[in-house]
C-alpha positions, 0 to 999 in steps of 0.5 A: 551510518551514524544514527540520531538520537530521536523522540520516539512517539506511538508512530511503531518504530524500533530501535536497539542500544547500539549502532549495529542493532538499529532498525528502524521499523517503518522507513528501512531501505535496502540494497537489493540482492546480489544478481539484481540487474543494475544499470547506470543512468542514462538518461533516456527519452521520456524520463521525467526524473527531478534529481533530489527535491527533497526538502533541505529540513528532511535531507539534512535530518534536522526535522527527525520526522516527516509529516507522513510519520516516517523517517526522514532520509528514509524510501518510504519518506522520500516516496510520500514525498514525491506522491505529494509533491508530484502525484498530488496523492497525500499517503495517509501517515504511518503508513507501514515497513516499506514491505507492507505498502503493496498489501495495503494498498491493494486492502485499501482498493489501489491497484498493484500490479506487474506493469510499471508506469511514471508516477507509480511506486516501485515496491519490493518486499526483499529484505527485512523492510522491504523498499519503495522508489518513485518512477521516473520512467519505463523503457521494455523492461527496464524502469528508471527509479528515485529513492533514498536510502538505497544501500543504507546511504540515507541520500538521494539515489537514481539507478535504472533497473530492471522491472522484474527485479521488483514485487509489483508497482502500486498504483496511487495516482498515476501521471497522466501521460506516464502509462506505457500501452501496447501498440495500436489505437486505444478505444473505449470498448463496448461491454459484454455482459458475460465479461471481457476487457475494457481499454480506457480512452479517458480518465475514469473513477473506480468507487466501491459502489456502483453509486455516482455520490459514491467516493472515487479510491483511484483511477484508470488513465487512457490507455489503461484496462481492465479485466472485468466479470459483470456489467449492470446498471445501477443509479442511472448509469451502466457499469463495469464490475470486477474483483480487485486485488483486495478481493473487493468488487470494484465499479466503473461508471460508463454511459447514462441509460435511460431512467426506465432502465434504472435498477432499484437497491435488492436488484439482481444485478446487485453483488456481494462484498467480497474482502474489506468493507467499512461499514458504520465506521468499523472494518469487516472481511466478508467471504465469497458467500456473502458471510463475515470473516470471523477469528484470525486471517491472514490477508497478504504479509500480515494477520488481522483479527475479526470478533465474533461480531464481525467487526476488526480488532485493534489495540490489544488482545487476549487469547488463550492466555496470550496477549496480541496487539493489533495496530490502527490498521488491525494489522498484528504488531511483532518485534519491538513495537511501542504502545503510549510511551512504553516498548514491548516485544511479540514474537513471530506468532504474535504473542506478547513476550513477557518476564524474559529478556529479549535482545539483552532488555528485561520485560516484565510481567506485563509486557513491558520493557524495563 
């Protein structure tokens, strides 16, 4: 693989002095492993696959970066791609090694899960860097996939595979019509305040409050369904509420109630925050009880820091005579990671390398590669 002399800005990504030691740090694909089930094309009905539509200044790497922040000819840049250009989802930039997207995902309030559908990303956390694909069909247990870089090859790819070779599928922004549903009618189901199963008939929002000017994170397609433990009402309307993945409460609105009915804020049908909230502009992680995570925790793959206050840390961090830098998603940063213009190391627990030398560079004293 012949590799480009790139400009690297403050985007977190990695490389060495040679070819063999190359590795970039958000955008690696990867050949998954040996006893994988792969198939052949084979065009099957109901594939929505478009063949490589990537962008000609991507593919022929004469723009090195894409608009996402990432690598181009890379799985992450090619799945932001088709999430904009088909999904009509824009990713935010920099956002993570390919083995990182489903932890963050469900952080953020997207569902991640076990069931395959078209449009979903395909997300496998095998390898150094993991893999992401976009999926153009679902046939039993078989998923048809697009990608890049899949064996290193930094080109378009198309293979059929099975869907339990991979981690789980994220679900951004879905196509509408591309779930796959067991057999039967589907229906809106009457909700039982002590919990149950509620199958969607149309399109519905998931917000983080039970609020109708509340902010819409993601979506249920018909056909699809979920899991949920409460039902209240709240702002006029009565709602479905569950714990996401992120251990976030989620909220459904279902049907108007009449205005007598409407329950005031410090109602006991009002719920704690359990995971990730922002509030003010800051994140926090509260516990089951209601109280705020504090010190170090470790939420999927990576480690996050909380002050004493609460609130999470980013940039850098001294603790107990070491140094830790946190990036903008608070997540711990290791391996070689680069900070306004200068390259630093940490080693697997985190803590700063420093007046040593790693991979055959010198920093010094200050953390910094020289």
């Amino acid at each position: 693989m012949k590799v480009l002399p790139f400009k690297v800005t403050e985007t977190g990504f990695s490389f060495r002095k040679s070819v063999k030691k190359v590795v970039p740090f958000l955008v690696v694909g990867l050949m998954l492993a040996a006893g994988d089930s792969v198939y052949a094309y084979s065009g099957g009905n109901g594939s929505i696959a478009r063949g490589d539509d990537y962008p000609a200044y991507y593919k022929n790497g004469s723009q090195a970066i894409d608009k996402w922040r990432m690598y181009s000819r890379q799985c992450t840049s090619f799945a932001a791609f088709r999430l904009s250009s088909v999904n009509g989802f824009e990713i935010p930039g920099a956002y993570g090694n390919a083995n990182e997207w489903g932890y963050r995902a469900r952080r953020e309030g997207y569902r991640v899960d076990s069931v395959p559908t078209i449009g979903s990303i395909a997300w496998s956390t095998a390898g150094g860097y993991g893999h992401v694909a976009w999926v153009s069909n679902v046939m039993g247990d078989n998923i048809e996939i697009e990608e890049y870089n899949y064996g290193y090859t930094g080109s378009y790819n198309k293979r059929i595979i099975k869907a339990n070779t991979m981690t789980g599928f994220i679900h951004f922004k879905d196509l509408d019509g591309g779930n796959v549903v067991s057999s039967g009618n589907v229906f809106n189901s009457q909700p039982s305040s002590t919990g149950g199963t509620h199958y969607f008939k149309n399109k519905a929002a998931i917000k983080n409050q039970p609020l109708v000017s509340a902010t819409s994170i993601a979506y249920y397609s018909p056909g699809e369904s979920v899991h949920y433990d409460q039902v209240l009402e709240k702002d006029g309307y009565k709602w479905l509420s569950y714990i996401s993945y992120s251990g976030s409460r989620r909220y459904i609105q279902l049907e108007e109630v009449a205005s007598s009915q409407n329950q005031t804020e410090g109602s006991s049908n009002d719920v704690l925050t359990v995971g990730w909230k922002k509030i003010n502009g800051s994140w926090y992680h509260f516990k089951s009880n209601g109280s705020k995570s504090t010190g170090w925790l470790k939420d999927g793959s990576s480690w996050y820091y909380l002050k004493s206050s609460g609130e999470m840390q980013t940039g850098w961090l001294k603790e107990n005579g070491s140094w830790y830098y946190l990036d903008s998603s608070g997540a711990m940063k290791t391996g070689w990671y680069q900070v306004s213009g200068k390259w630093y190391y940490s080693y697997s627990s985190g803590a700063l390398a420093v007046n040593t030398t790693v991979d055959g560079y010198r920093v010094n004293s200050n953390g910094e590669r020289v």
